[in-house]
py3Dmol code that shows the C-alpha trace and the ligand (Angstrom):
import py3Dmol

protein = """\
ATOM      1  CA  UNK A   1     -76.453  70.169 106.259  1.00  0.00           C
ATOM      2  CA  UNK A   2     -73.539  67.908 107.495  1.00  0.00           C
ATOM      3  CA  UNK A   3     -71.646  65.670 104.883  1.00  0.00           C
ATOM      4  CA  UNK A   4     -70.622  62.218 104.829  1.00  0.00           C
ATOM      5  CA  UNK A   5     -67.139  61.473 102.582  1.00  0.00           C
ATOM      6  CA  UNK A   6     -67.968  57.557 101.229  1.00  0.00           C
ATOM      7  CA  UNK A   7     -64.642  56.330  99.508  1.00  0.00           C
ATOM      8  CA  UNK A   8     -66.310  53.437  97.335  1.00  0.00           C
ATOM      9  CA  UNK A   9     -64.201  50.448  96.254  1.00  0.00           C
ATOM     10  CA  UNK A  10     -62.442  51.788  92.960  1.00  0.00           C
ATOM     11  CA  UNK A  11     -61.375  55.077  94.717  1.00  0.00           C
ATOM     12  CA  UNK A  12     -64.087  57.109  94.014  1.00  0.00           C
ATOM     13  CA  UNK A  13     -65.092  59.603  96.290  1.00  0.00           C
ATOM     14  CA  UNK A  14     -68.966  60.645  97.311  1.00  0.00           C
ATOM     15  CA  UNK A  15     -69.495  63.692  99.181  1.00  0.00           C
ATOM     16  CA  UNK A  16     -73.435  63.028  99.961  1.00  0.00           C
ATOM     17  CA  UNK A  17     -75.445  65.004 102.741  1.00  0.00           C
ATOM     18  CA  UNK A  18     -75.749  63.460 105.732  1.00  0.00           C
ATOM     19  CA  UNK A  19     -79.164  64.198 107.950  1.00  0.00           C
ATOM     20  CA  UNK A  20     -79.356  64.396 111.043  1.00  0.00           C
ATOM     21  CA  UNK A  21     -80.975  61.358 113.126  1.00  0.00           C
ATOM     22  CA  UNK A  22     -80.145  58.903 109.869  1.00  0.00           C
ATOM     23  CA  UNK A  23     -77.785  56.367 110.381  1.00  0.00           C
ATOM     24  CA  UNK A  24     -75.043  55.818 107.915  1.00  0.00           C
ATOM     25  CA  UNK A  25     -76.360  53.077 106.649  1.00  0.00           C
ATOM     26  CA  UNK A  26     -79.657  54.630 105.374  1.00  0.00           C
ATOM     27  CA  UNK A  27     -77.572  57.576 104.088  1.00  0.00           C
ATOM     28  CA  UNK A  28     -75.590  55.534 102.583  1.00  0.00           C
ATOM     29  CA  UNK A  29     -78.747  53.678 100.555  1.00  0.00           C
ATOM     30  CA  UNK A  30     -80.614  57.086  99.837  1.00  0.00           C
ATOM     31  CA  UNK A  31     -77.169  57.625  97.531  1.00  0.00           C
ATOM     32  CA  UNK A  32     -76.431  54.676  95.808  1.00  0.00           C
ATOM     33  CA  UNK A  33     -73.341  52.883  97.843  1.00  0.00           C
ATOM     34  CA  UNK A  34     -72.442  49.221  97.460  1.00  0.00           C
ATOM     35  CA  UNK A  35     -73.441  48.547 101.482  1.00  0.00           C
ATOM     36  CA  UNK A  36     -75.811  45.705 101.469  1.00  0.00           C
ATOM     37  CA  UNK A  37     -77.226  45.953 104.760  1.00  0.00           C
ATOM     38  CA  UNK A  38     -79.817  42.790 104.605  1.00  0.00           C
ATOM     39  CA  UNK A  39     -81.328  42.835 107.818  1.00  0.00           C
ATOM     40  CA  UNK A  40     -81.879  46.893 107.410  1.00  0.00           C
ATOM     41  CA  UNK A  41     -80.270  47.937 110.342  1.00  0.00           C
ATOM     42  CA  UNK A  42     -81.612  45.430 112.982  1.00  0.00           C
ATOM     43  CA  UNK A  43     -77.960  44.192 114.019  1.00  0.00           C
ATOM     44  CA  UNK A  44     -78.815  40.561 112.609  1.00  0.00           C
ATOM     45  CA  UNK A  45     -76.086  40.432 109.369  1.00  0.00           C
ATOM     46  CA  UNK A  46     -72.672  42.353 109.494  1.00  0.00           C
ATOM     47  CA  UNK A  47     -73.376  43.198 105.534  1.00  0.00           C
ATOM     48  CA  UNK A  48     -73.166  46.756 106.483  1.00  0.00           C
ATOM     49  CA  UNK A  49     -69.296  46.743 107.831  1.00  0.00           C
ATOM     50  CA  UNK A  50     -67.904  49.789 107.051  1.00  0.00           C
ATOM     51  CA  UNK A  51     -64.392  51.310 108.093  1.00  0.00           C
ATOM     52  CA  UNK A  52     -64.091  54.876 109.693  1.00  0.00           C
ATOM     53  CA  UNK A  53     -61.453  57.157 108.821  1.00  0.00           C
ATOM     54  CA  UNK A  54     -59.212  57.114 112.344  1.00  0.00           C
ATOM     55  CA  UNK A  55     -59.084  60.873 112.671  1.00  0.00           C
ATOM     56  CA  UNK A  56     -63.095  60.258 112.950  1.00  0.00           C
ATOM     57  CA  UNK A  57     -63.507  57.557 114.983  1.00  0.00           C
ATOM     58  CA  UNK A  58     -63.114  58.720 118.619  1.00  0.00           C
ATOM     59  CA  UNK A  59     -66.061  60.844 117.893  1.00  0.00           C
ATOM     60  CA  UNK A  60     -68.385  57.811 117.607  1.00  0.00           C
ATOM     61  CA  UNK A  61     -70.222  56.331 120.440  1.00  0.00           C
ATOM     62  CA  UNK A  62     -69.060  53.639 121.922  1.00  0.00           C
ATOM     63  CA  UNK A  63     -69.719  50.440 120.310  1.00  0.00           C
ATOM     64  CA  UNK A  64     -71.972  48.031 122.090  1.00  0.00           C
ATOM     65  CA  UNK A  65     -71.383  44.241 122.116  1.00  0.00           C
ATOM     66  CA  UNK A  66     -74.080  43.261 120.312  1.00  0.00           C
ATOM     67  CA  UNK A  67     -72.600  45.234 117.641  1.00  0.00           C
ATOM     68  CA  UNK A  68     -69.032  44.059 118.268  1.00  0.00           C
ATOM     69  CA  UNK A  69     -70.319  40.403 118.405  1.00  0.00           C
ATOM     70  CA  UNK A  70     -71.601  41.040 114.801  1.00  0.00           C
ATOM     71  CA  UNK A  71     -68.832  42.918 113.763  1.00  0.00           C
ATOM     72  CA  UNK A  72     -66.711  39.836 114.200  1.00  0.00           C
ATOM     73  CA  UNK A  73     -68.455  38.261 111.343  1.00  0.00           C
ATOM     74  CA  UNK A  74     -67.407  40.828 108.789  1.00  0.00           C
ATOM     75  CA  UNK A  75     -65.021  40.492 105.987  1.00  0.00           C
ATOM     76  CA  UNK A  76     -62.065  42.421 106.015  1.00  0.00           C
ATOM     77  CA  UNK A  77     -62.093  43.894 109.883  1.00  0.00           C
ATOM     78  CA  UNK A  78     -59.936  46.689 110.820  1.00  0.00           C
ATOM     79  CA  UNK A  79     -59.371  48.336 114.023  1.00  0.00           C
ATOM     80  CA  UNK A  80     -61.509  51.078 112.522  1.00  0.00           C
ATOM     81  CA  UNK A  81     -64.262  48.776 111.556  1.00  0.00           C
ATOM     82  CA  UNK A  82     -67.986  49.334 112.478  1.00  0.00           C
ATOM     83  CA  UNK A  83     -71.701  48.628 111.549  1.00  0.00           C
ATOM     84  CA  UNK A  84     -73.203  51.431 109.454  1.00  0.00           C
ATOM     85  CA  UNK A  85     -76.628  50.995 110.886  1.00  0.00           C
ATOM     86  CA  UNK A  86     -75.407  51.496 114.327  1.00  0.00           C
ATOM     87  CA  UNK A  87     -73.690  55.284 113.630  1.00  0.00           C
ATOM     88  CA  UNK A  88     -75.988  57.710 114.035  1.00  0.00           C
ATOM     89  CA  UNK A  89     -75.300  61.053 112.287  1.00  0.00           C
ATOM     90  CA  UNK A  90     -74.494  63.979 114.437  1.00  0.00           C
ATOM     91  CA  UNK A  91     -73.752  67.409 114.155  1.00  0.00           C
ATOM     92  CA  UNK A  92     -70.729  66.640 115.533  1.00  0.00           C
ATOM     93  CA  UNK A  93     -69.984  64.057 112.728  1.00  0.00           C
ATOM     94  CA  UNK A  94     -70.374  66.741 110.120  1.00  0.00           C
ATOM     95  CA  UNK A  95     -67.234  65.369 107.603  1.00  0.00           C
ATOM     96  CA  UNK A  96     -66.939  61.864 108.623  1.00  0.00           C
ATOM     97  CA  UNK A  97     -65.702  59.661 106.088  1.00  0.00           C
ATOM     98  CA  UNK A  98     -66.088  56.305 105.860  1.00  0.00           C
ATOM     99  CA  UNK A  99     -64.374  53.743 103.517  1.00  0.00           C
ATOM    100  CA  UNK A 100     -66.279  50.635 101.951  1.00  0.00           C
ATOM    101  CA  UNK A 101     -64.301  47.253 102.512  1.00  0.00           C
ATOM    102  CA  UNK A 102     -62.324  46.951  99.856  1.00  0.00           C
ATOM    103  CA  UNK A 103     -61.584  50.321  99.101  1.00  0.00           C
ATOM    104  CA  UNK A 104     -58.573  51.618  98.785  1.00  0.00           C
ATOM    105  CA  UNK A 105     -57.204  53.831 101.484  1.00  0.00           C
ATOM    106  CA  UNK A 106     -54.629  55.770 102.510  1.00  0.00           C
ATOM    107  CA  UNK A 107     -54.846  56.915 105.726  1.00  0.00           C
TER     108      UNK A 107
END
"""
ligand_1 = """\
4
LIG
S -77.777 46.258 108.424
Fe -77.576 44.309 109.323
S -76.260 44.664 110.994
Fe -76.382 46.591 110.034
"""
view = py3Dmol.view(width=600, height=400)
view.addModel(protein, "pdb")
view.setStyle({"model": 0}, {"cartoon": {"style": "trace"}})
view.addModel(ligand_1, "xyz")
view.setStyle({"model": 1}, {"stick": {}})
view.zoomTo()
view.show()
């Protein structure tokens, strides 16, 4: 089963399993995280910003502009920034990790 790191907001990190066809976003709500995700995953609130760890995020797919349009109305963009519901997991994302905002990282 692949894994998904989550670094939550005081540090912590989750090692969680991560199936196949579920975005990050629903991954991320079968476990717990602090992502709010209001409109549940129909690209209508930004409440499910997340930020990817660099060394991961060439591996995503593209982002689409509705998604980047959306994306502008998060808090606390980085260049790594993305929607959660929008990442869909992959075999070949099998160790991504993915910060909350606010988190601390150090990467
Ligand atoms: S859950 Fe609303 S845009 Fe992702």
């Amino acid at each position: 089963m692949p894994k998904i790191t989550f670094i939550e907001e005081d540090g912590n990190k989750k090692i969680v399993d991560a199936p196949l066809g579920l975005s990050v976003m629903e991954i991320s709500q079968k476990h717990d995280l602090d992502i709010e995700a209001s409109c549940g995953g129909c690209l209508s609130c930004a409440t499910c910003h997340v930020i990817v760890d660099p060394k991961d995020f060439d591996k995503l797919e593209e982002i689409e502009e509705g998604e980047e349009d959306m994306l502008d109305m998060a808090f606390g963009l980085t260049k790594t920034s993305r929607l959660s519901c929008q990442l869909i997991m992959t075999e070949e994302l099998d160790g991504l990790v993915i910060a909350l905002p606010g988190a601390p990282i150090d990467w």
